[in-house]
Legacy VTK file of the C-alpha trace (Angstrom):
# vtk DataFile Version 3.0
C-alpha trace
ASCII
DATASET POLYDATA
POINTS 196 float
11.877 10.542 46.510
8.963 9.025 45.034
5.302 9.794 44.739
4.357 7.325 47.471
7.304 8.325 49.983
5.593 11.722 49.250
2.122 10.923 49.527
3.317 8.773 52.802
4.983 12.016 54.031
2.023 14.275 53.591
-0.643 11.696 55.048
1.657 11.696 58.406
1.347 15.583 58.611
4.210 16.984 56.738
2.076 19.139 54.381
4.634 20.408 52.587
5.224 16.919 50.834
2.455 18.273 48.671
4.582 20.863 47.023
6.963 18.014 46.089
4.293 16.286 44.461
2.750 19.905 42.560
6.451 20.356 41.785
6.477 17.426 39.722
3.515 16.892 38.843
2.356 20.706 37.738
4.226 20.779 33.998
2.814 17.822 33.400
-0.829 17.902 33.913
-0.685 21.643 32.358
0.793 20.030 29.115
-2.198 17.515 29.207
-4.449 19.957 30.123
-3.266 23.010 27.051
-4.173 19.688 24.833
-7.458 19.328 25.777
-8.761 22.921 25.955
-6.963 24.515 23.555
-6.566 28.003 25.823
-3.467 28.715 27.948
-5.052 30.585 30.720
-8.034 28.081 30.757
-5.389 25.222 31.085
-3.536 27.245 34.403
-6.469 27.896 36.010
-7.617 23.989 34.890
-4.461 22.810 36.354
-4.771 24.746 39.680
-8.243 23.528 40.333
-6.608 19.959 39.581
-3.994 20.370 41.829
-6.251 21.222 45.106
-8.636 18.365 44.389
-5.443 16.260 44.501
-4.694 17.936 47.893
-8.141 18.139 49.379
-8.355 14.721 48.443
-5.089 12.865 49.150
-5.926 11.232 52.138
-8.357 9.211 49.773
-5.914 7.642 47.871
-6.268 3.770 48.729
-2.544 3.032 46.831
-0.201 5.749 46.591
1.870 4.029 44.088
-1.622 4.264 42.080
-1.190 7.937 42.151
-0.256 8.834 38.788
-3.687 7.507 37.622
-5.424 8.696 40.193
-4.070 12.394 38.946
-5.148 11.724 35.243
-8.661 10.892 36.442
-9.189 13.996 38.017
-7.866 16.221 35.111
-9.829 13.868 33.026
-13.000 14.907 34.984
-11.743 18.294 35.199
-11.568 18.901 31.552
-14.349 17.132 30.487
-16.755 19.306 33.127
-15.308 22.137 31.814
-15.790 20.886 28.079
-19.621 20.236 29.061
-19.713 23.647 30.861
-18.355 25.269 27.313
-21.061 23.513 25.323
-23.910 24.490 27.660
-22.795 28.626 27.718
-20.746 29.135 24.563
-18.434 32.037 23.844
-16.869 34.034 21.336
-13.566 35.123 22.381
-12.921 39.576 21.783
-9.768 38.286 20.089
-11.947 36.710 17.306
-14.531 39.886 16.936
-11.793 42.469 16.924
-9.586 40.608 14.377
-12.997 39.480 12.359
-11.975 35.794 13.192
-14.660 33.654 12.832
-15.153 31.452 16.140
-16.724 28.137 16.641
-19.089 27.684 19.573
-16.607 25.648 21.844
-14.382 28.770 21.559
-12.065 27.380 19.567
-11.197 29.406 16.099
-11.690 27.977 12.895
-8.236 27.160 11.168
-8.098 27.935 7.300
-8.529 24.930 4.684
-4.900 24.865 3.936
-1.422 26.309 5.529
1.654 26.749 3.897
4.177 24.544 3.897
7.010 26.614 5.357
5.672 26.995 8.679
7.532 27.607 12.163
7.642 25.597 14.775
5.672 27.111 16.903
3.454 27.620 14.406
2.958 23.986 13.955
2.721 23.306 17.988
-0.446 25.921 17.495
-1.835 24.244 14.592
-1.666 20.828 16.128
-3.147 22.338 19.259
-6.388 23.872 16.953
-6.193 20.442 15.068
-6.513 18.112 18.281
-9.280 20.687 19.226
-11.021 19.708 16.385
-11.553 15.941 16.959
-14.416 14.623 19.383
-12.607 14.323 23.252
-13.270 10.954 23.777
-10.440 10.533 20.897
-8.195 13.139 21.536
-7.821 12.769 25.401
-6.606 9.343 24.208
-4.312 10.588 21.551
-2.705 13.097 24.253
-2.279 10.467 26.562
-0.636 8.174 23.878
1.114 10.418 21.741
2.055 13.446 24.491
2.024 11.743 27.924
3.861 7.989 26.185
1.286 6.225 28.656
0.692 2.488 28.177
-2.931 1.426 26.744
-3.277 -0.467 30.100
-2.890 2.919 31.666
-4.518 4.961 29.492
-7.748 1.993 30.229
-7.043 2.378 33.780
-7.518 5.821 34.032
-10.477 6.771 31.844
-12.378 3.373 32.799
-12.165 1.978 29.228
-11.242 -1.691 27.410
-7.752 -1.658 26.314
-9.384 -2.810 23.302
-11.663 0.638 23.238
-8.655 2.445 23.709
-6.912 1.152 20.660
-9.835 2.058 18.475
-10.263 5.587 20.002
-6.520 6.061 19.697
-6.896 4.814 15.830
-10.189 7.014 14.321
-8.180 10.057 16.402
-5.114 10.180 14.153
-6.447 9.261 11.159
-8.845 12.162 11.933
-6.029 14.337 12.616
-4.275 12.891 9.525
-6.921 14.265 7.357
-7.037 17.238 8.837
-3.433 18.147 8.413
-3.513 16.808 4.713
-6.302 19.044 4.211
-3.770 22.017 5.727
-1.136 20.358 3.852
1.377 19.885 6.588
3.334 15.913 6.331
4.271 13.328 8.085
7.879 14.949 8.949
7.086 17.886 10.165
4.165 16.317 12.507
7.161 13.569 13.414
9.469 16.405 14.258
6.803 18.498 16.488
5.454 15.595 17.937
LINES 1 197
196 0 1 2 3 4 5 6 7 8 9 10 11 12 13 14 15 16 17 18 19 20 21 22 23 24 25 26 27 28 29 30 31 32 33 34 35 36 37 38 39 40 41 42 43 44 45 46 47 48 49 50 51 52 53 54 55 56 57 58 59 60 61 62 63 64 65 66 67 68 69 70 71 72 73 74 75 76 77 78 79 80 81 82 83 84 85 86 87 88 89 90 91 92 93 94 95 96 97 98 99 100 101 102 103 104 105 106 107 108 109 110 111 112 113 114 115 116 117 118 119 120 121 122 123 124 125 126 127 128 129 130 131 132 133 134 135 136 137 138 139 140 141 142 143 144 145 146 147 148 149 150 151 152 153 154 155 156 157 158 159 160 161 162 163 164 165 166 167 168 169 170 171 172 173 174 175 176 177 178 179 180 181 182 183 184 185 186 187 188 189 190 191 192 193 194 195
């Protein structure tokens, strides 16, 4: 069944269709989410809040088999209130003062100025995680949605408002960002490949 049949469903009265859609939908935008705010717990609770703006506001929808964008563009919002929220009451996490981690004022922790080559794999999912959290959002909500999500530029324009053309650049100054980063941590272009 698709998202429309779904969204059809739900609009004449079967409410759960909504589950159908969380179902599907809930890995997905938690994924996008983790890469945007860097904190696991942040990202569920993120996700949730997503998730009942979709249902309070279903009925909205104008084209259901628009719905996939119209779910971006609220965890878009989502994220980048709660981004704007961070940078207005900043924290530093007990985590960072009991383990005398040094913490920047987003809430994010500062990663050392070089890692080891023979790292895990999930050591390198964290460090790309800390490394997208270190790029400005405008380009790394772009990266995610290229790189993580495989969304087209026209869908990535669609959804955050943008030129394809702005997209493109965004997408560009984010990984070579990210590709100086990791050079500086001295993790290559395999390993990303591999993780990525």
């Amino acid at each position: 069944m698709t998202d429309a049949e779904l969204i059809r469903r739900f609009r004449d009265g079967e409410s759960h269709a909504f589950n159908g859609l969380a179902g599907r939908w809930h890995r997905r935008l938690y994924n996008f989410i983790l890469r945007q705010v860097g904190d696991r717990e942040e990202a569920h609770d993120l996700c949730q809040k997503v998730l009942i703006k979709a249902h309070r506001n279903l009925c909205r929808l104008r084209d259901p088999g628009k719905f996939s964008t119209w779910i971006y563009q609220i965890a878009v919002n989502t994220c980048r209130d709660e981004l704007r929220r961070r940078r207005r009451h900043p924290t530093i996490s007990l985590e960072s003062l009991e383990h005398g981690n040094e913490s920047r004022t987003d809430g994010t922790k500062r990663v050392p100025a070089r890692i080891d080559t023979g790292i895990h794999q999930c050591e390198l999912r964290d460090l790309l995680n800390r490394a997208l959290q270190s790029i400005p959002h405008e380009q790394r909500i772009v990266v995610v949605m290229k790189e993580y999500e495989q969304l087209k530029f026209t869908e990535i324009a669609a959804i955050l408002n943008l030129s394809v053309n702005t997209v493109k650049s965004r997408l560009y100054n984010g990984l070579n960002k990210l590709k100086k980063l990791l050079d500086q941590w001295n993790v290559n272009r395999e390993t990303i490949d591999y993780e990525m």
